[in-house]
Structure formats: C-alpha cells, structure tokens
N, C-alpha and C positions, 0 to 999 in steps of 0.2 A: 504494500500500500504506500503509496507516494502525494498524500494528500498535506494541504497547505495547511501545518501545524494551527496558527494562527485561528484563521477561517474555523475550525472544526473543534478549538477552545471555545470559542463563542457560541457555537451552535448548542454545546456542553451546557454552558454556564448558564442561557435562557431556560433550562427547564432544571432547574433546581429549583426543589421546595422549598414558599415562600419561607420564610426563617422562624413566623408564627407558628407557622404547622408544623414544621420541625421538632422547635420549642416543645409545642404539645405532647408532639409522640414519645421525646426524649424522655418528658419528667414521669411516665407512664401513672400518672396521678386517679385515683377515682373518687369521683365528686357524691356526696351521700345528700339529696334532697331531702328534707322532713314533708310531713304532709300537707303543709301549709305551702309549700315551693322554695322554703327560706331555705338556703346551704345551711344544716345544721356545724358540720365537719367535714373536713378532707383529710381522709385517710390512705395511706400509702402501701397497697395492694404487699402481702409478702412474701417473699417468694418461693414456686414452687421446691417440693422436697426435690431427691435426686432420683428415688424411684420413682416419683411421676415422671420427670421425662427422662430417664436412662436411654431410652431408643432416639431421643435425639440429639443428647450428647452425645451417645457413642457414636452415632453417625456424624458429629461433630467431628471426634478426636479424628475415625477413620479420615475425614477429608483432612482436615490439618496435616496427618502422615503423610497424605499423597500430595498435596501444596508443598508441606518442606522438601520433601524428596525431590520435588522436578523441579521449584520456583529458581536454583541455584543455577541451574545448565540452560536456563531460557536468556537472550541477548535482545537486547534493542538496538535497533540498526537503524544509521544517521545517512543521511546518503544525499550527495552535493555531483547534480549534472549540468550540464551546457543544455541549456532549449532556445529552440531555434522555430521559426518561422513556421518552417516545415516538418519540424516534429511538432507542432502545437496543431496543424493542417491534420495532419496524420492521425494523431490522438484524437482532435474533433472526428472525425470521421470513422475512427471505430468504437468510439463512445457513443456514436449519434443512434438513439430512439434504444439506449439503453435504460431500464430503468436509475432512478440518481443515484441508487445507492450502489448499484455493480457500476455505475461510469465512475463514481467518487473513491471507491474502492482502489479500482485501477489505475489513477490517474494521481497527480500532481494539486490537483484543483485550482483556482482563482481562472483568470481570461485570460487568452492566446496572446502569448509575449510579441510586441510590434516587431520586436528586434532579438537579436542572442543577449539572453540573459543567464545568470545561475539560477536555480533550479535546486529546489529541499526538499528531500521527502525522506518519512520516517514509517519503519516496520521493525518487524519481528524475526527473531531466528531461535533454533536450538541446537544447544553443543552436540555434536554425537560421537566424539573422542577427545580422549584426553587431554592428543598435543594441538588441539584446535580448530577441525573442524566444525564450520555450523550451516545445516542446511536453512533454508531462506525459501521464498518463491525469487523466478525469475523478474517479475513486476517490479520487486523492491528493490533491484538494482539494478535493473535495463538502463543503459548509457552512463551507468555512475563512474564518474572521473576522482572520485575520492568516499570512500567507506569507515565510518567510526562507527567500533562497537562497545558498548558500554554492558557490564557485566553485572552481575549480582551485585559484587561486592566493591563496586561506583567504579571499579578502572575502567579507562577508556583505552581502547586499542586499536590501531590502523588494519581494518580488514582489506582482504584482498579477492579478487575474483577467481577460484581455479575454473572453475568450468558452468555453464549455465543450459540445461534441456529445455526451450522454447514450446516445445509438443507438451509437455507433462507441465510447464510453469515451475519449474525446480531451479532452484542454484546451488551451487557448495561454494560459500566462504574460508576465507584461512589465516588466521588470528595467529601471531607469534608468540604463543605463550605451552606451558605445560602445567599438568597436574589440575588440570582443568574437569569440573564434576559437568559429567556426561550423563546424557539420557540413555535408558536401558530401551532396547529395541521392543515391541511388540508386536504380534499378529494380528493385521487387520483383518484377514477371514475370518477372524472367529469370532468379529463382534455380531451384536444381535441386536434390533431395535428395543430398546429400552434400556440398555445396559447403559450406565453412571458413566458419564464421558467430564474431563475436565479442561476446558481451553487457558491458554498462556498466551500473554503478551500485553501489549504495552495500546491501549484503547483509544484512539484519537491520536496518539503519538506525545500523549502527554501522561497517562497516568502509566509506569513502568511498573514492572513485572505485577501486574494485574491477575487476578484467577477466574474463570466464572465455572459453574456445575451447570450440568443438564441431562440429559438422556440422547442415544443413539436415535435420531428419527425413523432415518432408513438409509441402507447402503446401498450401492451399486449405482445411483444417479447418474443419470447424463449432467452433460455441462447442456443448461441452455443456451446460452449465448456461446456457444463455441463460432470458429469462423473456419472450423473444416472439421465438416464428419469423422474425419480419420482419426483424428485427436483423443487418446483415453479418456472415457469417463470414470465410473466405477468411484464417485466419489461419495463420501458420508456425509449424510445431510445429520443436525443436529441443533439442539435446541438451547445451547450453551450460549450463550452470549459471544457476539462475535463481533467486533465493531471497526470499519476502519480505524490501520494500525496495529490489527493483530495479525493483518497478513504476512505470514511466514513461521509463526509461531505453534508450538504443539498441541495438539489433541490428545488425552493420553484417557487409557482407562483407569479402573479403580487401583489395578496396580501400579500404577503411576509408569507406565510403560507407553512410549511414541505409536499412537495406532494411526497418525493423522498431521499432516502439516495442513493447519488452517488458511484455507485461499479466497473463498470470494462469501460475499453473503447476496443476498436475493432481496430489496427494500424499495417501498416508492418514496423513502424518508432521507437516504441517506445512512441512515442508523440501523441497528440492530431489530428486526422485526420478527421473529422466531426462527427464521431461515439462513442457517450458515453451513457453510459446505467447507469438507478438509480433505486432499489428497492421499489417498488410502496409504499406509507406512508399505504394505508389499511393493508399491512401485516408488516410494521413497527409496525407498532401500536399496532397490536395485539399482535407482539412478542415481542418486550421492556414489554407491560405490563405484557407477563404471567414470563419471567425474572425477573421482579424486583420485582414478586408474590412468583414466585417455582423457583427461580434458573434456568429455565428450561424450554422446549415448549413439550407440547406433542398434537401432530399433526395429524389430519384428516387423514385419510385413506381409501381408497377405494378398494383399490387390482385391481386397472386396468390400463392398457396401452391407452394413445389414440391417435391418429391424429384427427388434422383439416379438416373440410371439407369445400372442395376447387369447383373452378368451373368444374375443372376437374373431379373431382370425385364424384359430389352429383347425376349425374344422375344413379351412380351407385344403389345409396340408396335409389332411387323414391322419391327425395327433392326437394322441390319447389326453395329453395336459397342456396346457400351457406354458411351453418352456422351452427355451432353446433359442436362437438367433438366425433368421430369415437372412438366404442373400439373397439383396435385391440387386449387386452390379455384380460384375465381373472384370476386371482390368484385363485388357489383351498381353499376353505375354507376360504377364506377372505369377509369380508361383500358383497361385488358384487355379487361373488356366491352363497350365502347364499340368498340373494335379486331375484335372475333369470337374474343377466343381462349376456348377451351374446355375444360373439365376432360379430362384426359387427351391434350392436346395434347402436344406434345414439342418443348421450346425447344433448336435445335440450333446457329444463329448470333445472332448481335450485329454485326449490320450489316458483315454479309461474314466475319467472324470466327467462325471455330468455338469454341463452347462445351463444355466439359469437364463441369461438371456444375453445380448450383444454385447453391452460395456463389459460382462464378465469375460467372454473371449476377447477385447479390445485389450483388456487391461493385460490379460495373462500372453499372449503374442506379441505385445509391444515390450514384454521384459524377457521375451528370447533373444539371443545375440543371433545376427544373420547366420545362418547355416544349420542351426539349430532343426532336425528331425521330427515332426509330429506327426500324429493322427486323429482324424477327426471324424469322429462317430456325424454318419451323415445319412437320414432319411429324406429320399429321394422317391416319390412316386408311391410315399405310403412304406418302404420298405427300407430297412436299413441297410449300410453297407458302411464301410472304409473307405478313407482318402489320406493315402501317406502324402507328405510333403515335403518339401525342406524350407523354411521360413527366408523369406528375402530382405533386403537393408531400406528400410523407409527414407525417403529421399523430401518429402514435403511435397510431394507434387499431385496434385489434385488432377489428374487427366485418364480418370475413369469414364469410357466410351461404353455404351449398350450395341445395340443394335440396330424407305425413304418409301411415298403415296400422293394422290391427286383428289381433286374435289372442291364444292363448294362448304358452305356453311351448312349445319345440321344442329335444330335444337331438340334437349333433350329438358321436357318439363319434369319427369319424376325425378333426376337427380337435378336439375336448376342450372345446367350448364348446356352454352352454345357451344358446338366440335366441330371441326373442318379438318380436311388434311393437311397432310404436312408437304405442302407448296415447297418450290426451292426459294421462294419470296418469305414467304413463313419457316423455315427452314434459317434462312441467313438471320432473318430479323429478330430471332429467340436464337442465334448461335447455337445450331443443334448442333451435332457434328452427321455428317454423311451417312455415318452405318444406323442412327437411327432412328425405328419404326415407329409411327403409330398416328395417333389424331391429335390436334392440338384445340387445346381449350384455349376459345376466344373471348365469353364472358362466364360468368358465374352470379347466379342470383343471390343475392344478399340472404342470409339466413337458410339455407337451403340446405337439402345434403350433402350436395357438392361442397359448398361451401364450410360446412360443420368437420368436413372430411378435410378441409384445408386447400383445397383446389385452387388455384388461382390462374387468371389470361397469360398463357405462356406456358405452359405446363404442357408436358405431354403424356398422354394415357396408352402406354405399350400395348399392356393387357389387359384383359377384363375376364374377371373369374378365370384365370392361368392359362387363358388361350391369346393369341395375339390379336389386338385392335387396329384390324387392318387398312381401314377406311376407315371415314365417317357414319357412314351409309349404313356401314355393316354394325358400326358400333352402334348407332341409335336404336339400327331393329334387335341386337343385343338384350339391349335395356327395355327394350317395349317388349320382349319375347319372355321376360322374367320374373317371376310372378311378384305380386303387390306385398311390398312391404320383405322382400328377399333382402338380406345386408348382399353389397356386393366386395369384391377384393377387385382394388383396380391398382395398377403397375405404375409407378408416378413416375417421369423425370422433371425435374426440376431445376433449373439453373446448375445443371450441371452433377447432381445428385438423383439416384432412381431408390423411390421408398413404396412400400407397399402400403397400399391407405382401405381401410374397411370403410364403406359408406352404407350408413344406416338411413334405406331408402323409405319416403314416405307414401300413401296409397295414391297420387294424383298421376292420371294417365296424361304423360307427355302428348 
C-alpha cells in the first residue's frame, strides 16, 4: 500500500468518538433512579469474578500469546519513489472505475503530479529468517528508489530489493542485520472458514505494529479486479481488519504461524469494510524462496483458460458434483495442446489429488518450476481418463486464440440479445482473431438473461449447449427450439478471454 500518509490521518481522525461519549463508556458508571426520577446515587458497577468470564480471559491470554509471538518479526516499510507524468497517466488508468478502496489501497493517493516529483508511501512486511529477509507485496515497493524498515524494536534499516513476482504481487526485501525473530511458516490448505485468523501491520501507515482478530471467511477466491485471467487467485478472504497500510503484512492463525500475506481489501469507503483478502503462505513460500534463489519466479504454465464448475452448470458436463475446473481456451502450441486437452474438458485431479475448482489448479501449477511432470485427472464426454504433461514457463502473454461466418442481424427475445455473424467488418472491429467461430452479440436488453449472464455488444457466442454456434440463423432457431425456461450453457469470448456463462432463461417466446 503506497497511500498518502497525510491524506488517510485525516480521514482516521474524522471518525473518532466524540470525547463525551468516550468519557461515558470509559467511566462504565451506572446511574440508580428513585421512583420519583430524582438520581438517588451512582454507584460503580463491580467487577465480575474470574469464573464468570474464564472463557474470555482465556481467550484473552491465548491471543496475547499469539500477538507477542508474531508482533516482533512484523516490519513497516517506508518507501521514497520518482513519479512522473506518466506513471500518475498509468496508475489513473488502472485504478479507473475501481472501487476507492482497492484504487487507495494500491496507489500513492492525493492528484496526478504536473511534473516529476518524490513520491511516499508506507506498508507492511514480515521477517521470514533470521539474517533478514522480509516478504512485502510487490505494490509496496514498485519503482522505490530508497526503502526504510523500521523494526519492532524502533531500528531503522536500509532495505533493499532482491527480487519482486508481479503475477502473484510478492516481493523479498533484504535488511542487513542478524538474529533477527522470524515468523514460523504455516499451511495454508489447511485453513477452514471460521478458523481464528490474526492480521499485522501498520493501518493507515500510521498506527505500527497494529493487530486485529477475525475468522477465515472463505478460501480459494478469485482476485476481482485482476487484469489477466492467468494470474493466481486462490486467495483468503477474511474478516480481520484490514486497512490500507497493512499491505504486505501477515495473516497468521491461532498458532501464530504465516498462513497469508495480506494484499488488497474490497471497500466503496476506502477503509476497512469486512472484506480483506491475503495471498495464500503455499504460494508465498514458494515464491520468496525461488526470489531469494534466482532473483526471480519462473512459473507453471499450462496454456488454458478455465471456469469453475458450479451447480448450474455440471449437469452440462455429465458431473456427479460440482467441482472441478472447466476449460474454456486452449492456447495453440502451448503444453495443453500439445497434451490433447480440449475446450470443454473438465480438470478434476492434480496428480491423484482432487481439484475443487480453477484458482485451486491456478494456484498449484503456477508453483511448479517449468518442466515439472503432471497428471491431470480429466472427464471428457462424461468419462474419465488421463492427461500426462510437462508444465511450461509462463511468459505474461495473454495471446490465447479459440477457434470465421456471414449474415445479417438476428434477434433473440427469450435470452434479450441481438446476434449477427461474425462479418470480417465485425471481425476487425471486436479484434477477433481469424481462427475464431461463432455469432457476435450486437445489443443486449437491459435486465435480461442475457444480460444477468453478463453478455455484452462485442462478445462472441462459440457455442451453445456444447455444440458450435455456427450462424446467427442457426443460433436463434437454437434458442427458439428449447424449451421454456431451459438454463442454457453458452461459450463466451470476450475481449480476448473465452468463459463458459449458464443463462437462466425466462418463458417469453423471442
């Protein structure tokens, strides 16, 4: 988090209780009326025994143990960059129509500097050895031309940058010091929603080594705001207090053990709203250590697109449950194709491992090293089988191609959307690419199922219920040929992404 200290004292300071009411609650006073209304006395409530609340002291002492244990190896990180023009250009632009509190999170905050200025910002880190390492997010020191870390025990030290993973948002800092109190590693599989989670770090970039409690919400989360599919999710949502300024900062469970580097919260405030997300310690772990090995992560690959599968849509794929991870692309020449796996396959293990849904194979394949051997339990047509592989080196490049048609316009009133073919006028003007197929959506009725389904002018509809949508023509009598109120499965590509979308159709005959 790189937000304008200043700026987000003030925002702080506005909602502190007025000092009366403070007053009040501090003096815990209880006022005795007589019958008449006159205050006969105020007497001062005494307090309870220790076997009345034993279970909340002890729940007390327990968190104290696990504050002292981790509060020592948590760092605040000071961070002084050059901004420019073009990086304020840059930042407006992938903050734009985020909500305020993920753009405030990730940014600098105050208005786009006229000119090159310095540039403050302040986050979190934690030790994870002795002679100095401390993992961070990448956010909190992207372009920093100077790093101070301030430690438990008030020293301040010149951190340095070894290495930073932009995909995962990781960094590894490297502090010149030894005998430094390290956090103990933990497993993030094995959290569970509700399990005692405690965050660290420093809130606003002003209040240092801060603590808050909450519970595990749920794991496995996608990043909403990601800016490429490809990107692990797999992150822990939770209900700890999380506040810009604690990005980079640990998650840990009751055993005071790193299950989490805390990175973005979710808010139309700004602030803390119940929704904070931490990057799971299993892909922590992995990437700090191949950082502080090669400078560097070089990351599993697979060359596929995929969705979750949901209750809506498993009966499409002859699935007993819902579970497992739909591919909806396929990249040419990338290990997947090379392998036979195919659109509309359904990834269901991880080399004997059953798969919950896509973040969870995301997560587990982006922490193979290329070359890496697997197998992937795959039902194909109802039927299971095999797909050995050898995993390939993630390069950042988004140039996942599908699989050309003529016609006019064709409207379909039960799903609330206009379709035409894919023109080479229509074609250039939505930058398809050549190899592919299908009808492209021209409008979409506002509240429709189309629309509920996510559909938008520009989009193209491959397939419809697992067959290809070859025309317009053909898709419209599709839809008109399937009975009232059928959910349908239709094949999306979208700006360059293909996802599979359930539309829950309503009875109006187009």
């Amino acid at each position: 988090m790189r937000a304008s200290t200043n700026n987000l004292v003030g925002r702080v300071r506005s909602s502190v209780v007025p000092a009366s009411v403070a007053a009040t609650v501090a003096l815990g006073v209880v006022l005795f009326v007589n019958h008449n209304g006159v205050n006969a006395s105020a007497v001062t409530a005494s307090p309870l025994d220790d076997h009345s609340v034993a279970a909340l002291t002890s729940l007390d002492n327990a968190m104290e143990s696990v504050a002292a244990r981790v509060t020592p190896a948590v760092v605040n990180i000071a961070v002084t960059s050059k901004g420019n023009d073009e990086d304020a250009s840059d930042q407006q632009q992938q903050t734009q129509g985020l909500p305020p509190g993920f753009a405030q999170f990730f940014g600098f905050g105050g208005q786009a500097p006229q000119q090159p200025q310095i540039q403050h910002g302040i986050g979190s880190g934690v030790i994870i050895s002795p002679d100095g390492y401390i993992v961070t997010n990448d956010h909190v020191v992207d372009g920093a031309t100077q790093i101070r870390v301030t430690l438990h025990d008030r020293r301040v030290l010149t951190g340095k940058v070894v290495g930073v993973d932009k995909l995962t948002d990781l960094a590894v800092v490297k502090v010149n010091a030894t005998d430094l109190p390290a956090i103990a590693w933990g497993d993030s599989g094995k959290l569970e929603p509700g399990q005692t989670v405690l965050a660290f770090g420093s809130p606003f970039g002003y209040f240092q080594f801060s603590v808050t409690r909450g519970i595990v919400s749920a794991v496995n989360r996608p990043n909403p705001y990601s800016d490429d599919a490809r990107k692990p999710g797999g992150y822990i949502q939770t209900d700890a207090a999380i506040n810009p300024g604690n990005s980079g900062g640990p998650l840990v469970n009751a055993h005071g053990e790193l299950v989490g580097i805390n990175t973005f919260i979710i808010s139309n405030s700004g602030s803390f709203a119940g929704a904070g997300f931490a990057i799971p310690s299993q892909m922590v772990h992995a990437t700090a250590d191949q950082l502080i090995a090669h400078g560097k992560v070089d990351h599993g690959y697979l060359g596929i697109a995929m969705n979750d599968v949901t209750p809506d849509n498993a009966h499409f794929f002859n699935l007993q449950d819902a579970s497992g991870a739909i591919v909806s692309q396929v990249t040419p020449d990338s290990p997947a194709a090379s392998a036979g796996l195919k659109q509309g396959d359904v990834i269901s293990e991880l080399n004997g491992k059953k798969i919950l849904n896509g973040s969870e194979l995301q997560v587990a394949v982006s922490e193979d090293r290329p070359g890496t051997k697997i197998a992937l339990g795959v039902i194909r047509d109802g039927k299971l089988t095999t797909v050995n592989l050898t995993v390939g080196e993630f390069h950042g490049k988004n140039d996942v191609e599908s699989a050309d048609g003529d016609g006019g316009p064709q409207n379909n009133g039960k799903l609330g959307i206009s379709v035409g073919d894919l023109t080479a006028d229509a074609r250039q003007q939505i930058h398809a690419p050549e190899q592919l197929h299908g009808v492209v959506v021209q409008q979409v009725r506002p509240n429709s199922p189309a629309d509920d389904a996510g559909l938008q002018a520009g989009d193209v509809i491959v397939e419809i219920d697992r067959k290809p949508a070859a025309s317009a023509s053909q898709f419209v009598s599709e839809i008109h040929n399937s009975p009232a109120g059928k959910d349908l499965l239709l094949l999306v590509w979208s700006k360059g992404n293909a996802s599979y979308r359930t539309v829950h159709t309503d009875n109006q005959n187009g």
